[in-house]
N, C-alpha and C positions, 0 to 999 in steps of 0.2 A: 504494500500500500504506500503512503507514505507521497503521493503524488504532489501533495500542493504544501506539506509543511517543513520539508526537512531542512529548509533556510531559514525559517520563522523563528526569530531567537524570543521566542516569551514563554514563560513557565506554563503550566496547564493550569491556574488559575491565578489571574495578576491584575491587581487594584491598576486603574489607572488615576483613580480618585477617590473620594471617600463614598461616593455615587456610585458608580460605573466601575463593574468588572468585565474581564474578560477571560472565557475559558475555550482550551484548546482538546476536541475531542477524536481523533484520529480513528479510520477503520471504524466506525462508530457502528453496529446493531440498529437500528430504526427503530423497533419498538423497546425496548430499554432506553434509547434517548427520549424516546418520548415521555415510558413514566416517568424518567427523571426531571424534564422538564415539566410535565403536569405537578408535577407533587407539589414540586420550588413552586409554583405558581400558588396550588392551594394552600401551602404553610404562608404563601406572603400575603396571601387573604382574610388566614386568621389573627395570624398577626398583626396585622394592620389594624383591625379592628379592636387588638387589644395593648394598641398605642407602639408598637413596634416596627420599625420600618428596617428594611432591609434595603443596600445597593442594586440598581440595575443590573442587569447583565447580559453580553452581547457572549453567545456560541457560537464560535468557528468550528464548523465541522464539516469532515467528510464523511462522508456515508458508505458503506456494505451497498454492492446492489440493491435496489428495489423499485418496484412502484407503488406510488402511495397513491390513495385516493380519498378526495375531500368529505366531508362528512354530510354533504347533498349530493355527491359524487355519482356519476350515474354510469354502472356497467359497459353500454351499452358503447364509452368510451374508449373501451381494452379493445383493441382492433382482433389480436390473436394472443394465445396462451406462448409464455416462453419459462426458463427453467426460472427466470426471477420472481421472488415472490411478490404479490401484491397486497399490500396491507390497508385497512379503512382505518381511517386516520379524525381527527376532531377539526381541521383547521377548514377553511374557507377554499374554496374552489374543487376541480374537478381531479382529473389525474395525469400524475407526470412520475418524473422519473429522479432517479435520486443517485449518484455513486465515483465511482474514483474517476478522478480528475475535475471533479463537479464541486464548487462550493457553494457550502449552505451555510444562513448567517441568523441565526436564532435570535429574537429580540424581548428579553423577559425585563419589559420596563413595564413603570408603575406608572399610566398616558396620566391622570389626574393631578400626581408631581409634578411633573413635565407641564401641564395646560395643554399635552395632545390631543385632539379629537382622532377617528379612524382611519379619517380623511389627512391631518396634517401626521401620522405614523406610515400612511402608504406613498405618500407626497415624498417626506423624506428617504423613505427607502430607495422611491425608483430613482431619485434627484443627485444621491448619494452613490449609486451604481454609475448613474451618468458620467458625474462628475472622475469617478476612476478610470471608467473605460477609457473615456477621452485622450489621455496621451497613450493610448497603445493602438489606436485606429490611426492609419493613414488618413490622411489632410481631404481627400476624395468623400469619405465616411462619418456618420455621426451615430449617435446613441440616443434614442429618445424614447419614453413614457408615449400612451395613448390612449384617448377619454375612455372607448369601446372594448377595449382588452387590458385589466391591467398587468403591466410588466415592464422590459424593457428590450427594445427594438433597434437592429442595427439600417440606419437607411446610406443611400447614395442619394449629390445634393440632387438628384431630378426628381426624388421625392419617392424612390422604385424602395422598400422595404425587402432587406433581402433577406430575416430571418430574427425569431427572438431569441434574444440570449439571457433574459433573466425572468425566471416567476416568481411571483409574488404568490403566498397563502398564509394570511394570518387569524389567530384566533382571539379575541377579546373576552374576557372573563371578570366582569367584576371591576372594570377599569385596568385589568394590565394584561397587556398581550403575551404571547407567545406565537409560538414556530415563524417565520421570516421568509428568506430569499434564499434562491438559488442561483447562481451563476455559473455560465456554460463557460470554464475557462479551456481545458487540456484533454476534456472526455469527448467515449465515440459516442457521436450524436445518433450510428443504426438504431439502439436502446429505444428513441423514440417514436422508431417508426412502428413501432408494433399499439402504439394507444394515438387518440386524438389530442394532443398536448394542449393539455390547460381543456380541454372540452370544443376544441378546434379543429373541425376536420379540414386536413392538408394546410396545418401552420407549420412553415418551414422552420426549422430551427437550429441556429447557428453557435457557435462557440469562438473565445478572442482568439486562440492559437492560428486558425483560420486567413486571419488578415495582415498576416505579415511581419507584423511586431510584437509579439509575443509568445513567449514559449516555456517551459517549465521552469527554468533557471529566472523567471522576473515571478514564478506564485508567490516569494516572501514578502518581495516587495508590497506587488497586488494588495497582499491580505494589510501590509501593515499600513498603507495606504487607506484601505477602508475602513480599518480599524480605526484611525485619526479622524478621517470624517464623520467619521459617526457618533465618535468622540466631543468631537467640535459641535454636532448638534445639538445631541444631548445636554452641552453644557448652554444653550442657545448663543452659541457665536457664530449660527450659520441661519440667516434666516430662508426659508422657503423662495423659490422664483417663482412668478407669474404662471397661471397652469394655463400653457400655451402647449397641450400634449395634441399630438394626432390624431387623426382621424383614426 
């Protein structure tokens, strides 16, 4: 395994402030990340309530094969059966795919602390994806969000979308979210041609290795890159752009 971290010099759990941690889960199981992340979520629930608060926390993980499927998720998606397993999952949307060379980016914040609503937690994600991609697309290509699908989408400037490289599926509970984004960086994109990605029949979908400038030797960077941005949100020293997403 080992595709996207083995330059990432940060511990597997590391304060970046007395708010915001960061944890680092490699080869990760899908349904044991998940109770673990459900649990964290309901202990910060109870707690909370009885005057205890606990640090956000951003999951970098790679994932074990899988496909996971949203918790309105409809069958009907899985185009054909392959050896990976498919698992029914709690978050928001339909089904996609999960595994090496793929990052997923868990966001167990407390939106009520923060002044998030659902809408300014998905705003930031895909804004925060944008914002990385960008120096690793050639000068031809951009990265952009769009009203009708959320995620995020590689276009050419004549407007032609050649393919998504990030989904979004988050779950709200009580005011704090969990599960997050996935990003296509160094994985074989075949994996999804066996379901309708995201609930999208015939959505192309791309990955950064792809275009030129990027390849396994920059995932450190990548991750520690997004990791700062999100960082910077979180603390609000990054305010939201104008939602100018595509069609």
């Amino acid at each position: 395994m080992n595709a996207l971290t083995p330059s990432l010099q940060l511990s597997n759990s590391q304060p970046l402030s007395s708010q915001f941690y960061v944890r680092l889960l490699d080869n990760a199981d899908y349904q044991s990340t998940h109770e673990a992340m459900l649990n964290h979520t309901l202990q910060r629930i109870e707690d909370k309530k009885a005057g205890k608060n606990h640090p956000d926390e951003l999951w970098i993980v790679e994932h074990q094969d899988v496909y996971t499927l949203g918790q309105a998720g409809k069958a009907e998606h899985i185009l054909y059966r392959t050896d990976t397993p498919i698992i029914q999952t709690d978050r928001g949307g339909q089904v996609t795919w999960h595994g090496y060379g793929q990052l997923v980016v868990y966001w167990l914040f407390d939106l009520h602390r923060l002044g998030f609503g659902v809408r300014d937690l998905v705003s930031h994600a895909e804004q925060a994806i944008e914002d990385v991609l960008s120096p690793y697309l050639p000068s031809s290509l951009y990265a952009k969000s769009r009203r009708d699908a959320p995620g995020v989408y590689i276009y050419n400037h004549d407007g032609d979308m050649l393919g998504k490289i990030a989904s979004l599926g988050f779950k709200i509970k009580q005011g704090f979210s969990y599960h997050g984004v996935a990003i296509n960086l160094v994985n074989n994109l075949t994996a999804f041609d066996a379901i309708n990605p995201c609930g999208y029949a015939g959505m192309p979908m791309a990955k950064l290795e792809s275009f030129g400038q990027f390849d396994k030797q920059h995932t450190g960077e990548f991750i520690k890159q997004f990791i700062k941005n999100i960082a910077e949100r979180h603390a609000g020293l990054v305010e939201l752009r104008p939602q100018d997403t595509l069609k």
